[in-house]
N, C-alpha and C positions, 0 to 999 in steps of 0.2 A: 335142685340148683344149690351149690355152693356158693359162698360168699369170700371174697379173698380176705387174707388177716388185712385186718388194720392195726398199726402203731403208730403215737407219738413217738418222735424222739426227739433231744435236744441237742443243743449244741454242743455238748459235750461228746454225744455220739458220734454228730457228724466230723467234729473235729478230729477225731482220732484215727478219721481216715486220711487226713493228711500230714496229722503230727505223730512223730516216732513219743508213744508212750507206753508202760508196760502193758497194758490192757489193748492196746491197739488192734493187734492180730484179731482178739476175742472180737472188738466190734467189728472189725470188717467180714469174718465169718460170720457173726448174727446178720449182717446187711445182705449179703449175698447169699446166703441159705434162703431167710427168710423171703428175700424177692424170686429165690428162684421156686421156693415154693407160691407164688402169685403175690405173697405180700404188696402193700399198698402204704407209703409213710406219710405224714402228714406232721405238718412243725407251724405253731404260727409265727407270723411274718417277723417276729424280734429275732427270730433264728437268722437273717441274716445279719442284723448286725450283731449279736452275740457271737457268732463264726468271725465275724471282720476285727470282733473285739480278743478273741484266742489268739489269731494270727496275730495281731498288732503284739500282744503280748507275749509270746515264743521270739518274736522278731525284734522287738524294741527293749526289752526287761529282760527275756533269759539268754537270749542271743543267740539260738537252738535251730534259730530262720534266716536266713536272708530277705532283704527286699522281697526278690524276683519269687524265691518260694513262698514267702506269705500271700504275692498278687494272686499266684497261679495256684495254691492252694484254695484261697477266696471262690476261684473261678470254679475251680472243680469243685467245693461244697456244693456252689448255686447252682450249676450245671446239674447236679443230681436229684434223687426225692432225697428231702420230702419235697411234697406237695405244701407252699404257705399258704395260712390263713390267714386272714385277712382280722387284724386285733382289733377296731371297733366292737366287731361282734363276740368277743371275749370279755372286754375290760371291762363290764362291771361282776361278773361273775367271779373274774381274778381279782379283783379290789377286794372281792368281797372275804374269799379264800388267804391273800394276804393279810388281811385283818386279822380273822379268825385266827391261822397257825403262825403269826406273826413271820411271815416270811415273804421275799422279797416279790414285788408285785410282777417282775418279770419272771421268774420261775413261776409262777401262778397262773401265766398264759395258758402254759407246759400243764398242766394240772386239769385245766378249766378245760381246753380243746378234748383233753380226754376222756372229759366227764362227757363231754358235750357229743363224744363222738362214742362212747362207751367202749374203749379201748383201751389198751395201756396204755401209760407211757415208758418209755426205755429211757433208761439214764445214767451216767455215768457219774454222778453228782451224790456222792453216800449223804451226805450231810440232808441233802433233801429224803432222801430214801430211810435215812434213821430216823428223824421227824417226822415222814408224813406218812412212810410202806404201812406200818400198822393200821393207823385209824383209815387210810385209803388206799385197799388190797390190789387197785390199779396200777399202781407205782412200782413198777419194776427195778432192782438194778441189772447190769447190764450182764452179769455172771445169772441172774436168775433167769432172764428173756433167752439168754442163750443156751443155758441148761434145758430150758421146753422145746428146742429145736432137735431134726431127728439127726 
């Protein structure tokens, strides 16, 4: 018996499926290979408003969105995987990881789920991927998750 992959991913992945960025194509290809091969995704629950918080800002700050594209954007992240989890049963593990690599305790969700689930995470987020890929070989970015796809 085989197991389907599992991945974290963040909001920066899912967002790219609804905002025109240059990496965009790449995540939508990683999301669709990767589920057509059974993959399985998994985000905890700050993934929806870290998504509400992208759109707000393409839509309100770069002016790259309209209204109606940011709501129905929103709609279609939520509509899709991942899978949320539920952050009580995260946040002291991410407190804790926050602490440690001095980085913000909402990326640390992203981090802890995938310790917890012993999976990557995918990310679109270099800043976290230069700080943390090293010392935690879980930590994808989104050109490395998609280069291991066939």
């Amino acid at each position: 018996m085989t197991t389907a992959p599992l991945y974290v991913i963040d909001a920066s992945i899912g967002a790219k499926t609804v905002v025109r960025e240059p990496d965009s194509p790449l995540a939508v290809r990683f999301l669709r290979v990767a589920a057509a091969a059974g993959a399985l995704f998994l985000a905890p629950s700050n993934y929806a408003s870290e998504a509400a918080n992208v759109l707000w800002k393409h839509c309100r700050l770069l002016g790259d969105l309209t209204w109606d594209e940011a709501e129905d954007g929103l709609r279609a992240m939520l509509a899709t995987p991942p899978v949320l989890y539920p952050l009580p049963l995260l946040a002291e593990h991410a407190l804790q990881l926050a602490l440690h690599f001095r980085r913000p305790v909402y990326d640390c969700f992203y981090v802890a789920l995938a310790q917890r689930e012993r999976c990557p995470l995918v990310t679109a987020d270099r800043g976290l991927v230069n700080q943390l890929g090293d010392q935690l070989p879980n930590i994808l970015s989104l050109e490395q998750a998609a280069a291991g796809l066939p």
